[in-house]
C-alpha positions as CSV (number, residue, x, y, z in Angstrom):
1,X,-2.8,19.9,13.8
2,X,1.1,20.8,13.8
3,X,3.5,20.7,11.2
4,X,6.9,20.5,11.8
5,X,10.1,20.9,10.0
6,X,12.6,18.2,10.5
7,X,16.5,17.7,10.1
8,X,16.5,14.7,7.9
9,X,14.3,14.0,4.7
10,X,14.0,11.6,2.0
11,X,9.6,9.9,-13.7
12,X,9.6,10.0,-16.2
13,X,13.5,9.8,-17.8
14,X,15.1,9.2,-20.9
15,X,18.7,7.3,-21.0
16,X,21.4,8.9,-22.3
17,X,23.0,6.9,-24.9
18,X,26.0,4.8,-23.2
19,X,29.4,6.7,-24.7
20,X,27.4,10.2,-22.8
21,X,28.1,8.2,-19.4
22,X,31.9,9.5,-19.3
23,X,30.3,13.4,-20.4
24,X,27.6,12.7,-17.1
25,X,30.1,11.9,-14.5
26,X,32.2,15.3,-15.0
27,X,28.9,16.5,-13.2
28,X,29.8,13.7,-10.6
29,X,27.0,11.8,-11.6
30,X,26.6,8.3,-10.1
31,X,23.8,6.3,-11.7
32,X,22.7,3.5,-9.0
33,X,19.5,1.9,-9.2
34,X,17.6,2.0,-5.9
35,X,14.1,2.7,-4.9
36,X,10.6,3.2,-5.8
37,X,8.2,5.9,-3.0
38,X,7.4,2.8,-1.0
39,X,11.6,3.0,-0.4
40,X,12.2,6.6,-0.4
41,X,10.5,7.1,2.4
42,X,11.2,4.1,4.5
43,X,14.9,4.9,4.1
44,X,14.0,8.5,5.3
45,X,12.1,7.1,8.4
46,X,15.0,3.8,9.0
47,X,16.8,6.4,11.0
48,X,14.3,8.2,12.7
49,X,12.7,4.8,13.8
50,X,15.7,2.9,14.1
51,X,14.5,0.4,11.9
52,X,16.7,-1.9,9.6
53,X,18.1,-0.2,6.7
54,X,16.0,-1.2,3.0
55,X,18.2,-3.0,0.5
56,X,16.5,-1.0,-2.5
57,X,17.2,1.9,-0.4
58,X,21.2,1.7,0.9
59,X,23.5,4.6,2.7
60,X,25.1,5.7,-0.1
61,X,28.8,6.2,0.6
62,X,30.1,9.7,-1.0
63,X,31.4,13.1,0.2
64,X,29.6,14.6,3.2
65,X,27.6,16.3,1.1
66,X,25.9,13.9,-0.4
67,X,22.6,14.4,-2.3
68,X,20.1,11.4,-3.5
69,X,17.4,12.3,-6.0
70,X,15.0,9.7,-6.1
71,X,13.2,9.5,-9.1
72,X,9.7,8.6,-9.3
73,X,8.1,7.1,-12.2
74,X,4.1,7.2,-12.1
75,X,1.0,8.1,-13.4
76,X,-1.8,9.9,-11.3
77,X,-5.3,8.7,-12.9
78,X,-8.8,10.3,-11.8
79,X,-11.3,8.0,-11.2
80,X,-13.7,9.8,-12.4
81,X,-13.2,13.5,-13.4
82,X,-14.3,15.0,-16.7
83,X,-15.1,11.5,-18.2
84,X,-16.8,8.8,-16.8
85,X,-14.5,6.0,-15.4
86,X,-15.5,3.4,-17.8
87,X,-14.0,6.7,-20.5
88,X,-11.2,6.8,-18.9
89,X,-10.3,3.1,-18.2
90,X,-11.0,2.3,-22.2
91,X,-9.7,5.7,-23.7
92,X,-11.3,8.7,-24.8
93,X,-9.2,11.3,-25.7
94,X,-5.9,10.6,-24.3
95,X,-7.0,8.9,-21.7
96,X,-6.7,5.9,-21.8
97,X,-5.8,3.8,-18.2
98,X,-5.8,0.2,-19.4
99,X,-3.2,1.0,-22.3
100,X,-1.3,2.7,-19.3
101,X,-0.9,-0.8,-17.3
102,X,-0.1,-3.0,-20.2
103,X,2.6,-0.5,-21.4
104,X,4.5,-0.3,-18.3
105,X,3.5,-4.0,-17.4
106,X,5.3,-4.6,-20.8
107,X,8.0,-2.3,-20.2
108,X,8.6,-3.7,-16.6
109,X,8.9,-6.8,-17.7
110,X,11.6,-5.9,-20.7
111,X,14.7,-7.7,-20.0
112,X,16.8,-6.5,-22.7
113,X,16.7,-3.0,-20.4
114,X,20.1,-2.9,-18.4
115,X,18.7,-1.7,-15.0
116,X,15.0,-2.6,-13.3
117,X,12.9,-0.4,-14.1
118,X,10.4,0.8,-11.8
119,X,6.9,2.1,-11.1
120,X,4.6,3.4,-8.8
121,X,0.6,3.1,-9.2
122,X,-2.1,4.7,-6.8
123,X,-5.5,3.9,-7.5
124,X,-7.2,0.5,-7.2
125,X,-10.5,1.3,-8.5
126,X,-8.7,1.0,-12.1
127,X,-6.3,-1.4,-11.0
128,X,-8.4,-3.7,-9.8
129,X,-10.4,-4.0,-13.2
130,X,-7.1,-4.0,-14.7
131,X,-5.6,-6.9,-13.4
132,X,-8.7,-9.0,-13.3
133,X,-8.8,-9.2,-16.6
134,X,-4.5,-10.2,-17.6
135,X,-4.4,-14.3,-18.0
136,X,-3.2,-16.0,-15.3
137,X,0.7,-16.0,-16.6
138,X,0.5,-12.0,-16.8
139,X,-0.9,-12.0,-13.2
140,X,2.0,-14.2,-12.1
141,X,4.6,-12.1,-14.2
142,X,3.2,-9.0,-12.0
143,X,3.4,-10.7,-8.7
144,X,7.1,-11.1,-9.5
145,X,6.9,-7.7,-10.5
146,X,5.8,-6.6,-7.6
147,X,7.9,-9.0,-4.9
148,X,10.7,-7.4,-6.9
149,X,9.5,-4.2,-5.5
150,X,9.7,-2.9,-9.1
151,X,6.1,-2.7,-9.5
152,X,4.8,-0.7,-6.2
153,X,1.6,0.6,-4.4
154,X,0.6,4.1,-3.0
155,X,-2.3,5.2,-1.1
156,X,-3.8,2.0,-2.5
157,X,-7.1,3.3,-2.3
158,X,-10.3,3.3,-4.7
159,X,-9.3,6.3,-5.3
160,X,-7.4,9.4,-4.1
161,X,-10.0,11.0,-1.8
162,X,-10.8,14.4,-1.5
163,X,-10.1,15.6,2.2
164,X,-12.7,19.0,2.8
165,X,-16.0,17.6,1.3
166,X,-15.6,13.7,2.5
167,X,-16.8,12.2,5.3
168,X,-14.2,10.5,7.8
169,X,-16.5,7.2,6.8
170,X,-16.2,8.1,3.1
171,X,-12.5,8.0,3.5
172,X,-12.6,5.1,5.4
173,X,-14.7,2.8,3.3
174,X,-12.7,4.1,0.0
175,X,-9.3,3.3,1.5
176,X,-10.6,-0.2,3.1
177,X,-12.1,-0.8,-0.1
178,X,-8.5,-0.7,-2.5
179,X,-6.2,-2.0,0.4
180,X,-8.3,-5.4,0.8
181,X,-8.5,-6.2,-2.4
182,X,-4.3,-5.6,-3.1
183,X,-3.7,-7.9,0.4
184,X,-6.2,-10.1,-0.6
185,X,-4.7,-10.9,-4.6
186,X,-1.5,-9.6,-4.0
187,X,-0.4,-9.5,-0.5
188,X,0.0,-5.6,-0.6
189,X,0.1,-3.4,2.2
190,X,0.4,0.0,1.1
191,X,3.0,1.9,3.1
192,X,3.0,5.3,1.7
193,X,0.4,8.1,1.8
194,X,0.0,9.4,-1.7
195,X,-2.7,13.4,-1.8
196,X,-0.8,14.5,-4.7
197,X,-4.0,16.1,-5.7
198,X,-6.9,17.4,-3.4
199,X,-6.9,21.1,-3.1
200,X,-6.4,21.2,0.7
201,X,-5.3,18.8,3.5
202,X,-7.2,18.1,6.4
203,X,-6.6,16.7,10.6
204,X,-8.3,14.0,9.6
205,X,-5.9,13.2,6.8
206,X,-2.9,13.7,8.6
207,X,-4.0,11.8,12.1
208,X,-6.5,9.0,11.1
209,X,-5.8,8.4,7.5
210,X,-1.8,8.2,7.8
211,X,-0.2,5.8,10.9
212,X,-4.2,4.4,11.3
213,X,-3.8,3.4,7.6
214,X,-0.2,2.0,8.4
215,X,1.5,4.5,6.5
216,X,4.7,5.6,7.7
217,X,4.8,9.1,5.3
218,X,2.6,10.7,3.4
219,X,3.2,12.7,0.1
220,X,1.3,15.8,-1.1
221,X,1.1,18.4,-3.9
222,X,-1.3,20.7,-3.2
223,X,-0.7,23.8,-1.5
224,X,-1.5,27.5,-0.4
225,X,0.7,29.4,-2.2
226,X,1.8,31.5,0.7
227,X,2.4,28.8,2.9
228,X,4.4,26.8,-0.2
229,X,6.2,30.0,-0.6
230,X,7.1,30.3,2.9
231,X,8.1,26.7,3.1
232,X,10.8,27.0,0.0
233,X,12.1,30.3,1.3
234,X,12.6,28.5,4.9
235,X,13.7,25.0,3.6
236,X,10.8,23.2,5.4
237,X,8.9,21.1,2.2
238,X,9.4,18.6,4.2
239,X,9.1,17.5,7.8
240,X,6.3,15.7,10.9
241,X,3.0,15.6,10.9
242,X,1.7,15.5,14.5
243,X,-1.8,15.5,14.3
244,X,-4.0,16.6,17.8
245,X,-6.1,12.9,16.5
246,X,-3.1,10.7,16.7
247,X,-2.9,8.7,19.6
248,X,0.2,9.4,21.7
249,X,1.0,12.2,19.8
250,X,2.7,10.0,16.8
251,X,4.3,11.9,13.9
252,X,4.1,11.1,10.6
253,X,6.9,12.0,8.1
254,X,5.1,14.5,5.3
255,X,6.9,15.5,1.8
256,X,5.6,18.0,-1.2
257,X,5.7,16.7,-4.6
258,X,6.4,17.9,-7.6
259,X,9.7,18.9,-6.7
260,X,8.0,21.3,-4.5
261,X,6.4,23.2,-6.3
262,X,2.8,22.8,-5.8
263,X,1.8,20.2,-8.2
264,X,3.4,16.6,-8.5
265,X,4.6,16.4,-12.1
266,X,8.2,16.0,-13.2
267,X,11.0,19.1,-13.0
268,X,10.3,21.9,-15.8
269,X,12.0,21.0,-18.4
270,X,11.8,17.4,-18.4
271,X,8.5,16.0,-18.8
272,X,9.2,13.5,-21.7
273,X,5.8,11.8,-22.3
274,X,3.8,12.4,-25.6
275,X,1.2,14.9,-23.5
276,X,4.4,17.2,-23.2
277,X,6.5,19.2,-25.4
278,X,10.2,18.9,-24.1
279,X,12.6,17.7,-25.8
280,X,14.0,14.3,-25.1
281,X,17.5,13.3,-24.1
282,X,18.2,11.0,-26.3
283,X,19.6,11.7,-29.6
284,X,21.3,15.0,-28.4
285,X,24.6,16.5,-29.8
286,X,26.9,16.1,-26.4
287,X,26.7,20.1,-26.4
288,X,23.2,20.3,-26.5
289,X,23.1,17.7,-24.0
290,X,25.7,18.9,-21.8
291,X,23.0,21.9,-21.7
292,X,20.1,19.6,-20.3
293,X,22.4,18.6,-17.6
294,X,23.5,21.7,-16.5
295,X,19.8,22.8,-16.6
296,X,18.9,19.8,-14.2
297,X,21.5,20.4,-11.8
298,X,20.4,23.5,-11.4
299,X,16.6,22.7,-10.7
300,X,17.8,19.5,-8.2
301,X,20.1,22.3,-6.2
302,X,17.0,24.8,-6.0
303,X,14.7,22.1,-5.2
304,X,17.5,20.6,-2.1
305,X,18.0,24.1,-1.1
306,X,14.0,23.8,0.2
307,X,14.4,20.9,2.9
308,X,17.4,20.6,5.3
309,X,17.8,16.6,4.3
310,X,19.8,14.5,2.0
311,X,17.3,13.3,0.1
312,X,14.7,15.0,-2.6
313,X,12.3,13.4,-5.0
314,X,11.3,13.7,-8.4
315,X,7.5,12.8,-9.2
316,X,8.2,11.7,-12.8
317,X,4.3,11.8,-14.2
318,X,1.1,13.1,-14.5
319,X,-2.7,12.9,-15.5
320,X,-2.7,10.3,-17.7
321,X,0.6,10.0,-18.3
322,X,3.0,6.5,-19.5
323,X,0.4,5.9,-22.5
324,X,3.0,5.0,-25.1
325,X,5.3,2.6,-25.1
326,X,8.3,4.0,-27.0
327,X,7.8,7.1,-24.2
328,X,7.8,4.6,-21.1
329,X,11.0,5.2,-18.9
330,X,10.4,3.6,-15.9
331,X,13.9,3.7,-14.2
332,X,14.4,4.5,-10.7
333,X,17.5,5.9,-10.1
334,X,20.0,7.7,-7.6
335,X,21.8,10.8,-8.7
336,X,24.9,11.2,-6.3
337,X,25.7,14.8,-6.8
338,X,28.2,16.6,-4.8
339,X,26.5,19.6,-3.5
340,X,29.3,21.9,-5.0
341,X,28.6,21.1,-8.2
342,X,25.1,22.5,-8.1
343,X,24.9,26.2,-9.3
């Protein structure tokens, strides 16, 4: 197994209140709604691949220095963990998966929001259950949903496998499991590896569950802290898997979450679902507010200055997270930031 750093790379918000727009772009702030993880990483392999640019996904035009943040709304939810997953699907203890899906199935499908909102959801085990039980009109508002790319698959397994104790079968069976049931109801072909949270990453992982699974990338969180720290200090959180197991020495394109950082849940700071304690954005004197931004410009320019691309995401979620309603912000947007206004 060989990793290898690469030249080019590829949630939870609030929104500002309208009249703060004209305070945002002093900060050269572009707001431009444009992907979900199924995008951000084909527009980090179109060019690599040659492939056809994706319309969710465009070559923003800006200075040379350029830098899209793509932000990530999700939610990663055990199956199975410290609660049973009949706990967790009906709610125990703020935990509570099915309320997760109808909220942002409502929220999705809000039209008085000004933008499409987007999200990103991983495991079919609770998914399936999920949308067998909507009525046939909420099944056909989430296929539109979904065709709309603003409700999106990744991984698309059962569940999120663990990669040191599993068998290659185990992993196998799991994945087969989820991705025939999405292609067989929805049509769904998951594109994008998602081991945000097994402690450890495996061969087998990186060579037979990645381009065998038709994934063109794969996104992780965990990480030994030496390496992680090694990989920040040299820019290379991102870059090619070449597994020794893939046929014709194939490379698959490999990015940390959590804005690098170990873990896959939003920038400190800015975690704005009722399991955290930041504040939000909205409601803030333009002082206090100009503060946030300055904050977040700060973490997005640390966070570039650890891959040598263009592009850097922010994983917007975490266990359990998008519960609420009022707490939902399921935007996905660009943040055009010239490089020389980041500290």
């Amino acid at each position: 197994m060989k990793l290898m750093s690469r030249t080019k790379t590829s949630n939870q918000t609030k929104h500002t209140p309208y009249p703060c727009y004209s305070m945002i772009s002093r900060f050269l702030l572009v707001l431009t709604v444009i992907t979900t993880t199924k995008a951000a990483s084909r527009y980090a392999g179109a060019e690599r691949q040659g492939r056809p640019e994706d319309p969710l996904c465009p070559r923003l035009q800006g200075p040379s220095k350029t830098l899209n943040i793509h932000i990530v709304p999700h939610t990663h939810d055990d199956v199975g963990w410290l609660k049973t997953v009949d706990q967790y699907y009906y709610g125990i203890q703020q935990a509570h998966v099915s309320l997760i899906l109808d909220n942002v199935l409502h929220q999705l499908l809000d039209t008085s929001s000004p933008h499409n909102r987007t999200f990103t959801y991983v495991e079919t085990a609770f998914f399936s259950r999920w949308y067998l039980s909507l009525s046939s009109a909420q099944q056909t508002s989430l296929k539109s949903l979904i065709d709309k790319k603003q409700f999106s698959f990744a991984n698309g397994g059962w569940c999120m496998h663990d990669e040191a104790t599993t068998h290659f079968m185990g992993m196998i069976d799991q994945t087969t499991l989820g991705h025939d049931f999405l292609k067989r109801e929805l049509g769904v072909v998951p594109t994008v590896g998602w081991q945000i949270d097994p402690f450890g990453h495996s061969a087998t992982q990186g060579g037979l569950m990645t381009a065998g699974m038709g994934f063109d990338a794969l996104f992780f969180g965990r990480i030994h802290y030496v390496d992680l720290e090694n990989r920040q200090k040299d820019g290379e959180c991102e870059g090619l898997w070449k597994s020794s197991s893939l046929d014709g020495g194939e490379s698959v394109f490999w990015g940390l979450s959590g804005s690098y950082r170990g873990n896959y849940g939003a920038p400190d700071g800015f975690c704005f679902d009722v399991l955290c304690d930041d504040d939000p954005l909205v409601g803030l004197e333009e002082n206090d507010l100009q503060q946030r931004i300055e904050k977040f410009l700060k973490l997005v320019g640390e966070q570039a200055g650890r891959t040598k691309g263009g592009n850097v995401m922010l994983t917007m979620g975490s266990d359990f997270q998008e519960e609420l309603p009022e707490l939902l912000s399921t935007l996905c947007v660009a943040y055009v930031v010239q490089y020389s206004t980041i500290p």
